[in-house]
C-alpha positions as CSV (number, residue, x, y, z in Angstrom):
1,X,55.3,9.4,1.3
2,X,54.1,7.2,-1.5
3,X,53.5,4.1,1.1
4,X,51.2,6.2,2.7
5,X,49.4,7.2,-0.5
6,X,49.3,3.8,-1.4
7,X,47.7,2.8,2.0
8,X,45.5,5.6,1.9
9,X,43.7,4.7,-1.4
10,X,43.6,1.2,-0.2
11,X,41.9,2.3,2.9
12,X,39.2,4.3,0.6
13,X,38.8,1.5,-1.6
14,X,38.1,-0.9,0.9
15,X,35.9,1.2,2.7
16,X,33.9,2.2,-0.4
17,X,33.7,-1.9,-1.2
18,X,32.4,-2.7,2.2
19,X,29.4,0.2,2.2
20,X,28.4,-0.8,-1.1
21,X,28.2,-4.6,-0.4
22,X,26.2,-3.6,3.1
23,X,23.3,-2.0,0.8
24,X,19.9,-4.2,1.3
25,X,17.5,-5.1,-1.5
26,X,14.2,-5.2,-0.6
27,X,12.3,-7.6,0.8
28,X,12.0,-9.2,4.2
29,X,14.0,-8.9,6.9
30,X,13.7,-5.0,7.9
31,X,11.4,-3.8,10.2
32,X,9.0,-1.5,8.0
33,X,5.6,-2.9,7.2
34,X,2.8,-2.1,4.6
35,X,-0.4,-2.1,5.8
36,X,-3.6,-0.6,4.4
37,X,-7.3,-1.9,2.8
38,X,-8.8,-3.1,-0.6
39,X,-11.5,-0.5,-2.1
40,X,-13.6,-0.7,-5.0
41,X,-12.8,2.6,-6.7
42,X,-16.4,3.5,-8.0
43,X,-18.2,3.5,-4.7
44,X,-15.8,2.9,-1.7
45,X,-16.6,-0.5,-0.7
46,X,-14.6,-3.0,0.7
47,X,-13.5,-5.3,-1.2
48,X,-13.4,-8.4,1.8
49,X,-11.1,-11.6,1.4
50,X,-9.1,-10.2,-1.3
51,X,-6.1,-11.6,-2.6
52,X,-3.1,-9.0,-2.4
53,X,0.6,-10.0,-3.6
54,X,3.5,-8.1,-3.2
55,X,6.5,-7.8,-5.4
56,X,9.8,-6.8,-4.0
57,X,11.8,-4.3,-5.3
58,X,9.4,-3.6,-8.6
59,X,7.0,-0.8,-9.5
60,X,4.6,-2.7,-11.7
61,X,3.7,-6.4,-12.3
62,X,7.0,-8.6,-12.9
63,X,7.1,-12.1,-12.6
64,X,5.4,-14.3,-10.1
65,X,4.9,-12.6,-6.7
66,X,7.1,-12.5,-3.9
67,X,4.6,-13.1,-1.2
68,X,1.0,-12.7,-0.7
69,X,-1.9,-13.3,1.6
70,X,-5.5,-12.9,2.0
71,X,-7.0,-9.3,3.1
72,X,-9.4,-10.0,6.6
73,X,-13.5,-9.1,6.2
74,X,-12.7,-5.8,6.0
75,X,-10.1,-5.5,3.5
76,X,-7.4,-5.0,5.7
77,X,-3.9,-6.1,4.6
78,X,-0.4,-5.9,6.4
79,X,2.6,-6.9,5.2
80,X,5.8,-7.2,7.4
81,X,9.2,-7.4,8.5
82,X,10.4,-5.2,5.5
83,X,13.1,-3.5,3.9
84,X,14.0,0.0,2.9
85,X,12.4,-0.1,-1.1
86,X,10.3,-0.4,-3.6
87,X,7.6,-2.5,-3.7
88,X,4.1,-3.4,-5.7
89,X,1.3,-4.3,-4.3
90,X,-1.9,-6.2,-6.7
91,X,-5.1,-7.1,-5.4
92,X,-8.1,-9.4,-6.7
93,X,-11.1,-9.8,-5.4
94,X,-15.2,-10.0,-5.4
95,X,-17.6,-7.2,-4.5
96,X,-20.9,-7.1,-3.5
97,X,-22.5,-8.2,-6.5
98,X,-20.0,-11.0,-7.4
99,X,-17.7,-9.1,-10.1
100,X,-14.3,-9.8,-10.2
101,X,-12.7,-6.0,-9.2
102,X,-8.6,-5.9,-9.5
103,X,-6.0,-3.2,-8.9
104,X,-2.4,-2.5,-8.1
105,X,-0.6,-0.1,-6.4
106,X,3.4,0.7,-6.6
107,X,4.5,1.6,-2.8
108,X,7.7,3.1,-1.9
109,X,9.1,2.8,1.9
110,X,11.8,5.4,2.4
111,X,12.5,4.5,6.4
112,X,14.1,1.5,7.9
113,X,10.9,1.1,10.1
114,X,7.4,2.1,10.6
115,X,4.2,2.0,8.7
116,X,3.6,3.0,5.5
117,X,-0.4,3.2,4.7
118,X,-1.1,1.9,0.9
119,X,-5.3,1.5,0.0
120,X,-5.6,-0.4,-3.2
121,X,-8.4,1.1,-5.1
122,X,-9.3,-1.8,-7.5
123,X,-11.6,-1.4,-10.5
């Protein structure tokens, strides 16, 4: 009786080690993908060539970014090949007139894949 308790608990514990260690950090490698544009807040315009980093599993400026790139004429950014998690998004760029407008954006993606939509209204 108490050889089968024994491996029973073993059996648990192992089990419970192995789901644990399986759990993915954020970051590349999934199949979810962040996609969305860069607005100035105060009248809707599109903020083009923008610079948008990402930070992986953070909700607010931490560190150096994990990746970045450079939003297209119309603002559009897409970010992919990720993970289940959190993430924040920071983007920095020029409107019409030449001012420098900037503005982040924390971005939660709850499913292994799809698209999650994130506009970054910058100031």
């Amino acid at each position: 009786m108490k050889t089968n308790a024994i491996k029973t608990v073993l059996m648990l514990a192992m089990i419970s080690v192995f789901a644990w260690g399986c759990e993915k950090e954020p970051g590349t490698g999934g199949s979810a993908e962040i996609h969305g544009h860069v607005h100035y807040e105060a009248n809707d315009e599109v903020i083009p060539n923008a610079t948008v980093q990402l930070w992986y599993g953070e909700t607010s400026i931490s560190g150096d970014p994990d990746d970045s790139q450079t939003a297209n004429d119309d603002g559009e950014f897409d970010f992919d090949d990720l993970l289940k998690g959190d993430y924040y998004l920071y983007a920095t760029g020029l409107d019409a007139t030449g001012a420098v407008r900037e503005g982040g954006l924390a971005v939660n993606i709850d499913q292994k894949s799809g698209a999650v939509d994130a506009d970054i209204d910058v100031e």
